[in-house]
N, C-alpha and C positions, 0 to 999 in steps of 0.2 A: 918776895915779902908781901905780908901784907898787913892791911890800913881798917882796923876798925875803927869808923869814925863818921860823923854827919856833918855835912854840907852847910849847918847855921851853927857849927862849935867852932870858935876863934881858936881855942887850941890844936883842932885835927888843921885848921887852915894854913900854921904856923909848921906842923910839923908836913902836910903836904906841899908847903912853898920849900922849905930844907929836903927834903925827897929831889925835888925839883930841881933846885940850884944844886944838886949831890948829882944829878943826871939818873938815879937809881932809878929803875923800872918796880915798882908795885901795883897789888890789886887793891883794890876798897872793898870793903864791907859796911855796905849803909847797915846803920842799926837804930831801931825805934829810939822816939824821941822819949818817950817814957821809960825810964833805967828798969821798973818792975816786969816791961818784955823785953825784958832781953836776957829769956834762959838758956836760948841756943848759944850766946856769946860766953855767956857765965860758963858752961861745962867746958868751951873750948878755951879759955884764957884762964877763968878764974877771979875775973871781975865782969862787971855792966857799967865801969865808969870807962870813957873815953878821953880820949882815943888811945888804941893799942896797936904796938907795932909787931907783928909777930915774924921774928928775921926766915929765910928758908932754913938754915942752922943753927936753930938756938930756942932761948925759954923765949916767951911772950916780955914786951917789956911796955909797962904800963906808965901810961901819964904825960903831958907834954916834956918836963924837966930832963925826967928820965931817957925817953924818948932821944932829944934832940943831944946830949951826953952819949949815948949811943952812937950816936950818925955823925959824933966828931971823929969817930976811926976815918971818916974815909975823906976822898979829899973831892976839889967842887970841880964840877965839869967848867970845860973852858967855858960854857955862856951862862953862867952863874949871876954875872953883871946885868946883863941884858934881861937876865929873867928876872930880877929884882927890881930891876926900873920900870919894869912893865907891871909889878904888883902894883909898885906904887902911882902908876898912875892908872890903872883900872880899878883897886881897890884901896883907895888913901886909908880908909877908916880900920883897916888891921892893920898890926905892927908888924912891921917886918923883922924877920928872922936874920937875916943878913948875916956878913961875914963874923960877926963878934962871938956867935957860938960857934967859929970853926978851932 
C-alpha cells in the first residue's frame, strides 16, 4: 500500500496510527504542503487533497473517512493496545483512531 500524506496533517496521522494498530506494512509519499504542486500526485490518484490510501489491488481511495472504512475489512494486530497507549502518551494533542472504527 501506499500513503500519500504529510507529517503536520491530523488526518494522514489518524489514518497512519489505524495502518499501525492494522500491523499493515505501507510506503509514504510525502507531498508538498501547497495542493497547487502536487501534479505528480494529481495524474497518479486523481486528487491533491490528502491523505490517499492507494491499496496494492484496487482504485486509490481518498479522504480520511473513507480511508479508515476501508481498513475496517481487516482485523488489528495483536498489539493494537500497546500501540495506542503509546500514541496517547507521546502525542496527547491527536485524537486517536482506536478500536471504535474497527
Amino acid at each position: 500500500m501506499e500513503l500519500y500524506q504529510a507529517e503536520w496533517c491530523p488526518h494522514s496521522h489518524k489514518v497512519r496510527q489505524r495502518l499501525t494498530e492494522l500491523g499493515l506494512d505501507f510506503w509514504t509519499r510525502q507531498v508538498a504542503a501547497d495542493p497547487s504542486r502536487r501534479q505528480q500526485m494529481r495524474q497518479h490518484v486523481g486528487t491533491d487533497e490528502i491523505p490517499v490510501l492507494v491499496p496494492d489491488d484496487g482504485e486509490p481511495v481518498c479522504g480520511e473517512d473513507d480511508i479508515l472504512e476501508y481498513l475496517s475489512r481487516f482485523d488489528e494486530a495483536p498489539g493494537a493496545d500497546a500501540h495506542r497507549a503509546k500514541a496517547r502518551e507521546e502525542v496527547p494533542t491527536f485524537a486517536e483512531v482506536g478500536s471504535a472504527q474497527s
